[in-house]
N, CA and C atoms as an extended XYZ file, in Angstrom:
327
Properties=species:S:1:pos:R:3:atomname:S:1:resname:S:1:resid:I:1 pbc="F F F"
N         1.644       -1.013       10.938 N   UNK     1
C         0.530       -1.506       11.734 CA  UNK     1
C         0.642       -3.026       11.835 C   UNK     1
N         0.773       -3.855       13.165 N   UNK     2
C         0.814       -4.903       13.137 CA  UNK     2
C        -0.412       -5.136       13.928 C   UNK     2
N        -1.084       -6.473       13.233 N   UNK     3
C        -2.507       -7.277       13.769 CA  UNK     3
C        -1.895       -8.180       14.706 C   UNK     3
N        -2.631       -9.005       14.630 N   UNK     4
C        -3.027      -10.646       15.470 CA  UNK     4
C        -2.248      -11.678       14.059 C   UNK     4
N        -2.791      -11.053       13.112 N   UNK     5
C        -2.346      -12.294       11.766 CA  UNK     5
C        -0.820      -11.431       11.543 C   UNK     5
N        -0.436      -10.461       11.723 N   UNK     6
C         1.221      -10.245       11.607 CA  UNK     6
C         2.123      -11.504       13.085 C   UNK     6
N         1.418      -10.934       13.552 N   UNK     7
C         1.890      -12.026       15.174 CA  UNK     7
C         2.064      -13.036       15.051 C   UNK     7
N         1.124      -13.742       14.372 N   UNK     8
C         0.263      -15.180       14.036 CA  UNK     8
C         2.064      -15.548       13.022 C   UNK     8
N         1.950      -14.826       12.558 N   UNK     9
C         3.083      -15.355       10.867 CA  UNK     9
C         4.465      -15.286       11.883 C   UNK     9
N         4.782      -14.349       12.565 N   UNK    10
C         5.970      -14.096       12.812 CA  UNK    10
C         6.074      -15.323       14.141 C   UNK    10
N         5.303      -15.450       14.700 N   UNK    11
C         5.362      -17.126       15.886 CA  UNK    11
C         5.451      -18.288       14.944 C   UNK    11
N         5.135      -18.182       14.010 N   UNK    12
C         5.445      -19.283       12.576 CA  UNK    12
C         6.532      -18.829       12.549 C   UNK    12
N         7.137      -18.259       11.682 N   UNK    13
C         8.378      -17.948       11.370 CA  UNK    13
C         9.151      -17.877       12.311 C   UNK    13
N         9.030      -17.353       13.503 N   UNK    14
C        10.312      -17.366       14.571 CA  UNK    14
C        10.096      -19.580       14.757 C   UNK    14
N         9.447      -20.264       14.433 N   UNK    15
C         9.856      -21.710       14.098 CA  UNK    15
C        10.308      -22.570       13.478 C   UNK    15
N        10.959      -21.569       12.475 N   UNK    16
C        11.652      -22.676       10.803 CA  UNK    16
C        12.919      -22.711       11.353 C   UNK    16
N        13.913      -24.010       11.074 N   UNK    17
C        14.513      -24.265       11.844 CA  UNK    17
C        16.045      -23.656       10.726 C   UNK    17
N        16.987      -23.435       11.470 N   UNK    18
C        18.078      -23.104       10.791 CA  UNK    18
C        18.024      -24.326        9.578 C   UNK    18
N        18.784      -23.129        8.146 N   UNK    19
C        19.163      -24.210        7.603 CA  UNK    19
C        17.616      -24.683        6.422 C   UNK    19
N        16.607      -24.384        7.063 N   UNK    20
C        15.596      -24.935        6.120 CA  UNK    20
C        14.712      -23.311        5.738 C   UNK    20
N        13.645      -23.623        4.649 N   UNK    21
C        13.017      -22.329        4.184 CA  UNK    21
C        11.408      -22.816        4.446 C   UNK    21
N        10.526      -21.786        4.197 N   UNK    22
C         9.219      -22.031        4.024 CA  UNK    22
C         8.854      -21.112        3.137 C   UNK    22
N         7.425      -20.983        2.783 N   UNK    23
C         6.821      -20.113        1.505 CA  UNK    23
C         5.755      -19.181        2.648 C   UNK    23
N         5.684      -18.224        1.559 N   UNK    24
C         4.455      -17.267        2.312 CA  UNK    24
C         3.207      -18.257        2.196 C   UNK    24
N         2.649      -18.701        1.283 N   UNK    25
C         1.673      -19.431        1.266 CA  UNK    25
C         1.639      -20.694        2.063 C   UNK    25
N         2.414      -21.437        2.233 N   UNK    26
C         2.580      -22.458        3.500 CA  UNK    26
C         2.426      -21.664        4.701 C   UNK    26
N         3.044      -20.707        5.016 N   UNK    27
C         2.176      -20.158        6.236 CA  UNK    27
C         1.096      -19.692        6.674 C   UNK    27
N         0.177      -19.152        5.618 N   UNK    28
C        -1.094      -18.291        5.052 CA  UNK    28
C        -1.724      -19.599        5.672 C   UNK    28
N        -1.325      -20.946        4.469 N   UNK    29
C        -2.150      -22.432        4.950 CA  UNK    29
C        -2.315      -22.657        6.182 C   UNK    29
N        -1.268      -23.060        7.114 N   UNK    30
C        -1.090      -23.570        8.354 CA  UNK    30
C        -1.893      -22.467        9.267 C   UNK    30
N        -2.157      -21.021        8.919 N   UNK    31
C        -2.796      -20.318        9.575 CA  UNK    31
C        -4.291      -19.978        9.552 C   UNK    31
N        -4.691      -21.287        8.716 N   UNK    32
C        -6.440      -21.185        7.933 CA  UNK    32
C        -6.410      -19.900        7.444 C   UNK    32
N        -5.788      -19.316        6.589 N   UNK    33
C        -6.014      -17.973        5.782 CA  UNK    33
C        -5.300      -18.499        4.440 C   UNK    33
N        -5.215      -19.542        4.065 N   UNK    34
C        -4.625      -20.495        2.244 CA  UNK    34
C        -4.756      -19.558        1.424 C   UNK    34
N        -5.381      -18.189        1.129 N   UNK    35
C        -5.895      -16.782        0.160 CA  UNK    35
C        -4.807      -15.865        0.685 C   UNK    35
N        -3.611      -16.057        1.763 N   UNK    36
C        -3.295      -14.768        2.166 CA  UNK    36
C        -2.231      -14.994        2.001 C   UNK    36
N        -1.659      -15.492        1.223 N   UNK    37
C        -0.128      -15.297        0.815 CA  UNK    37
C         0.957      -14.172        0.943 C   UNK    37
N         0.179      -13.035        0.362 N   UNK    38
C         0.767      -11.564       -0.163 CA  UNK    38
C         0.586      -10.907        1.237 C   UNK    38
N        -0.029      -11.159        2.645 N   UNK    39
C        -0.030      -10.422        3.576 CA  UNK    39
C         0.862      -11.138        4.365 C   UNK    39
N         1.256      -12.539        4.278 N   UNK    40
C         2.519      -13.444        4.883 CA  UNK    40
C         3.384      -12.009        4.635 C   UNK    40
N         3.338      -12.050        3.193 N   UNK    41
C         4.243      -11.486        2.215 CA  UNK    41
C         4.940       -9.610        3.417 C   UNK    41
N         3.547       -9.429        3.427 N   UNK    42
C         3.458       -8.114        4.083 CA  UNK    42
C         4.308       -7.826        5.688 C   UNK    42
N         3.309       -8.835        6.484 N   UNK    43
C         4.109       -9.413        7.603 CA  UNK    43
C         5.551       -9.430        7.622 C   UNK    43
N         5.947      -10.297        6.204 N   UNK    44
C         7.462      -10.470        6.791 CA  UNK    44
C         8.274       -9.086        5.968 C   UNK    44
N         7.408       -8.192        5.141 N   UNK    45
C         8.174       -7.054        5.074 CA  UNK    45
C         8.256       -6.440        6.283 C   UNK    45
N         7.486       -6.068        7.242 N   UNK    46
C         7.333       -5.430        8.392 CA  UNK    46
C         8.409       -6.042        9.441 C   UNK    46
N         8.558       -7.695        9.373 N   UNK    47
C         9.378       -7.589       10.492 CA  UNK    47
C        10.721       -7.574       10.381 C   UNK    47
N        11.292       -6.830        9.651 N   UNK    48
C        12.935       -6.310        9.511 CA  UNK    48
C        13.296       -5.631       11.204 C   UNK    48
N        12.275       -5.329       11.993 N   UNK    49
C        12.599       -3.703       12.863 CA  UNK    49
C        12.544       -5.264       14.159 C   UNK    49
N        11.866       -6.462       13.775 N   UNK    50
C        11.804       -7.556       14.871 CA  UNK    50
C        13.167       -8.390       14.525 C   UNK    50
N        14.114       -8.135       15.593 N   UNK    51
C        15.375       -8.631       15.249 CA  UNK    51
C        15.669      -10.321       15.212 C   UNK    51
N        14.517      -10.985       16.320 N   UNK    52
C        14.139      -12.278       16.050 CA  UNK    52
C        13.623      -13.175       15.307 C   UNK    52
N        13.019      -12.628       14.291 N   UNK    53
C        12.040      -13.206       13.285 CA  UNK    53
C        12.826      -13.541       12.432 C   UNK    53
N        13.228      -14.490       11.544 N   UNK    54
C        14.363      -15.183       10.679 CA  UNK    54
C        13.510      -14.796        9.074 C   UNK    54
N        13.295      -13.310        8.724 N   UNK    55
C        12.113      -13.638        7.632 CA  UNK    55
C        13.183      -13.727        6.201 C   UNK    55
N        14.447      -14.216        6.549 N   UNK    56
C        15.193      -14.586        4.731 CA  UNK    56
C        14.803      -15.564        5.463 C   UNK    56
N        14.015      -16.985        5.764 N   UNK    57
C        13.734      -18.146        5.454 CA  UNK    57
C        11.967      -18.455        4.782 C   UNK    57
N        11.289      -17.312        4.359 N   UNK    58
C        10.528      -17.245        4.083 CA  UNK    58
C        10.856      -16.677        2.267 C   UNK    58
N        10.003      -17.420        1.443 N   UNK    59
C         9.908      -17.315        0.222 CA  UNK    59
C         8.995      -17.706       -0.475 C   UNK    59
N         9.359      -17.124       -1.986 N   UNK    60
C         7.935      -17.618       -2.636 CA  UNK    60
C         7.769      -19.440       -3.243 C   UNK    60
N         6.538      -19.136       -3.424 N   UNK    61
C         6.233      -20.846       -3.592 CA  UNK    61
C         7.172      -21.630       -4.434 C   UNK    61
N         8.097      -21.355       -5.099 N   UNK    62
C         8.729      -22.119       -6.078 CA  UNK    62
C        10.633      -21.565       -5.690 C   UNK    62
N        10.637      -20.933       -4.227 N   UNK    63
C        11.662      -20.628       -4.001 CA  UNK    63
C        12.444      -19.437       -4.445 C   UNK    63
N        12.178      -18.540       -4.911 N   UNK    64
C        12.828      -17.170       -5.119 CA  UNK    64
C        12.779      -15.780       -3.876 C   UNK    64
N        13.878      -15.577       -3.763 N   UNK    65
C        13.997      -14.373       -2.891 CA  UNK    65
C        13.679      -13.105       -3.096 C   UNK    65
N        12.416      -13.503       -3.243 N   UNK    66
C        11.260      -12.327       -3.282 CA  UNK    66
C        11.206      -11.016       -2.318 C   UNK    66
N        11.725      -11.242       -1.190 N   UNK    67
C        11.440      -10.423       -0.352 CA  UNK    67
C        13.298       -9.940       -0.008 C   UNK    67
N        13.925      -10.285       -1.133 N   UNK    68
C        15.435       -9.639       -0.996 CA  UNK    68
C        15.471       -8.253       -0.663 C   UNK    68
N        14.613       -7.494       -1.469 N   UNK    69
C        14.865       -6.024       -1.840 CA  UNK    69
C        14.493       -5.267       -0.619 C   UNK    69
N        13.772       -5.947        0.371 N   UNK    70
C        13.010       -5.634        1.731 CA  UNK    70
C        14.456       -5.801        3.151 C   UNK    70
N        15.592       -6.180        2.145 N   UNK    71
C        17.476       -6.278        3.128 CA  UNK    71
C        18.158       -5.395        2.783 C   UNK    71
N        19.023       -4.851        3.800 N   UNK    72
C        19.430       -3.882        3.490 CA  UNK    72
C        20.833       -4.537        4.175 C   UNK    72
N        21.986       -4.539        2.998 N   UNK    73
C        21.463       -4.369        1.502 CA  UNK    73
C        21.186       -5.608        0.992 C   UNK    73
N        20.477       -5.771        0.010 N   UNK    74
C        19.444       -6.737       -1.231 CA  UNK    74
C        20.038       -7.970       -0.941 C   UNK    74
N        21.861       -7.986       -0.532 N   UNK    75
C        22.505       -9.521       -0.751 CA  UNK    75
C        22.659      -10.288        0.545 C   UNK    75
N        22.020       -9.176        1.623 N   UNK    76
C        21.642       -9.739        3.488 CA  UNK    76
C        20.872      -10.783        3.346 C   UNK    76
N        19.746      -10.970        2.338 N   UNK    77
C        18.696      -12.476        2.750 CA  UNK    77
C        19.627      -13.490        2.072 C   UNK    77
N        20.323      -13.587        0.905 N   UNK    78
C        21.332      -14.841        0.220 CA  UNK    78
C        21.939      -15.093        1.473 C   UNK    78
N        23.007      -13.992        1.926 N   UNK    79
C        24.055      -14.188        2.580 CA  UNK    79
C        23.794      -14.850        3.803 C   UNK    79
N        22.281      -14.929        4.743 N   UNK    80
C        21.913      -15.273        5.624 CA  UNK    80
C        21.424      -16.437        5.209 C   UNK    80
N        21.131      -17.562        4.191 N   UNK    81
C        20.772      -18.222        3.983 CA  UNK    81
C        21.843      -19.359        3.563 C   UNK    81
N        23.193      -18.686        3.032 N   UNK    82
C        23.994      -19.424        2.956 CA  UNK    82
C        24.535      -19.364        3.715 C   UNK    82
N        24.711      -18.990        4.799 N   UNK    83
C        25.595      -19.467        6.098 CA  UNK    83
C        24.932      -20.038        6.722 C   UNK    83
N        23.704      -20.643        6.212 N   UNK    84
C        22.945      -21.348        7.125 CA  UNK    84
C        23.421      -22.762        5.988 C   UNK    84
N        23.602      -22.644        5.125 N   UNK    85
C        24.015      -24.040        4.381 CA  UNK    85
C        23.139      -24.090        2.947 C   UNK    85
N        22.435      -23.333        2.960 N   UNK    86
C        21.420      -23.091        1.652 CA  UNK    86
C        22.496      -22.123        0.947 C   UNK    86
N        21.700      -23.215       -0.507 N   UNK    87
C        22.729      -22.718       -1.943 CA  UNK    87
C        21.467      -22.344       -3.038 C   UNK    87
N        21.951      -20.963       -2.854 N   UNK    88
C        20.819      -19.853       -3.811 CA  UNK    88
C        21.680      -19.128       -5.347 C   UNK    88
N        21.151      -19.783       -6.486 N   UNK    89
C        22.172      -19.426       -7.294 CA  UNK    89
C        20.700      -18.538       -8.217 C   UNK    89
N        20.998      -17.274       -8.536 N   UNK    90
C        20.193      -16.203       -9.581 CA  UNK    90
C        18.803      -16.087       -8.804 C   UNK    90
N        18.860      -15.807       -7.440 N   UNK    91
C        18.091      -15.903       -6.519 CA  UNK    91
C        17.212      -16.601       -6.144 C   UNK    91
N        17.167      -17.862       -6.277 N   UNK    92
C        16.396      -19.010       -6.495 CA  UNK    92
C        17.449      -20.307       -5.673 C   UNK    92
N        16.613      -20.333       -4.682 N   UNK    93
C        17.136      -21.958       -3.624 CA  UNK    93
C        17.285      -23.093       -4.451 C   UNK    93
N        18.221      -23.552       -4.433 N   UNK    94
C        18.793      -24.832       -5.046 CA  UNK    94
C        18.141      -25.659       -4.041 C   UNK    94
N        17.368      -26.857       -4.734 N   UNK    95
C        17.589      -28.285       -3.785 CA  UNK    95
C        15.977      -27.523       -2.921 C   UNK    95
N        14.963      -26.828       -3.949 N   UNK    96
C        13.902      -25.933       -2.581 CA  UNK    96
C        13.489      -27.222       -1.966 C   UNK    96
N        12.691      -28.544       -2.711 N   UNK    97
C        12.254      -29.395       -2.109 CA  UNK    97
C        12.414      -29.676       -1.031 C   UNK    97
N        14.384      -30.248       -0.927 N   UNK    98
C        14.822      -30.757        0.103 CA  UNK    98
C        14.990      -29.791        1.803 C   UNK    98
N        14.858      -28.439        1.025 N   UNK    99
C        15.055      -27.610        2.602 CA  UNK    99
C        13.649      -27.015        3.119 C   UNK    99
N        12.548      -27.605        1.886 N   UNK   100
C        11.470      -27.085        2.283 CA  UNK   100
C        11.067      -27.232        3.690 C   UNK   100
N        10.173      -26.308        4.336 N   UNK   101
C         9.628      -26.988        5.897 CA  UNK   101
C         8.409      -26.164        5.904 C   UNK   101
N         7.668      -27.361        5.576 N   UNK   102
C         5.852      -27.522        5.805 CA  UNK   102
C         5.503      -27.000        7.420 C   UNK   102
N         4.829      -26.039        7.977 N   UNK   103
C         4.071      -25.990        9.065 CA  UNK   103
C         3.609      -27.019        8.944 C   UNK   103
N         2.039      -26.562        8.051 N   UNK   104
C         0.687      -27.750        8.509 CA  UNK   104
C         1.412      -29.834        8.482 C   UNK   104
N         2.950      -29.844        8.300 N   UNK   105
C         3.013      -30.639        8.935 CA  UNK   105
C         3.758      -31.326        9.629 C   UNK   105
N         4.740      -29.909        9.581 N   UNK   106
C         5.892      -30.134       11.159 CA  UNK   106
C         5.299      -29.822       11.871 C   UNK   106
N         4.307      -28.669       12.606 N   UNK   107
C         3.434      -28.495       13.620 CA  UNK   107
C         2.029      -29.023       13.550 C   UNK   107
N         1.888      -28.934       14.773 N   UNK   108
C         0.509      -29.637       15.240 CA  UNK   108
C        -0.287      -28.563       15.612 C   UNK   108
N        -1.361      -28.297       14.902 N   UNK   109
C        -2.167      -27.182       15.361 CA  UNK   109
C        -3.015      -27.032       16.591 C   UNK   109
């Protein structure tokens, strides 16, 4: 079942730019829903079947590939992340700071 707030996440996410990551909760934020982390979360399980939506650049707040097990198979979100230039060692983004990418303040609401 997809809403308005699955839509909402995945027009976010179809905007992180190669190469960089964001968190479920940075998007939850930028979408005035800061409490909805785990339905980001949900959202980007769902959009595997949306071939556009980039959701291995979405992760959890401190950078772990949380939502690996949701690739088929498990090593599709690393492998898509390092050919983008991101270095993920014990499933955890090296360097998260530097590839982080803030919505609320690369976009303008």
């Amino acid at each position: 079942m997809e809403n308005s707030f699955f839509q909402n996440v995945y027009e976010v996410a179809k905007l992180i730019p190669e190469g960089r990551v964001t968190s479920y909760g940075a998007i939850a934020a930028y979408l005035g829903s800061k409490g909805s982390a785990r339905m980001v979360g949900w959202a980007m399980n769902a959009a595997h079947t949306h071939t556009d939506i980039p959701a291995h650049r979405v992760v959890n707040r401190v950078g772990l590939l949380t939502g690996r097990q949701h690739f088929d198979p498990p090593e599709k979100m690393q492998n898509l992340l390092e050919q983008e230039g991101i270095t993920v060692i014990n499933h955890q983004i090296q360097d998260f700071e530097k590839v982080f990418w803030n919505p609320s303040i690369e976009l303008e609401f």
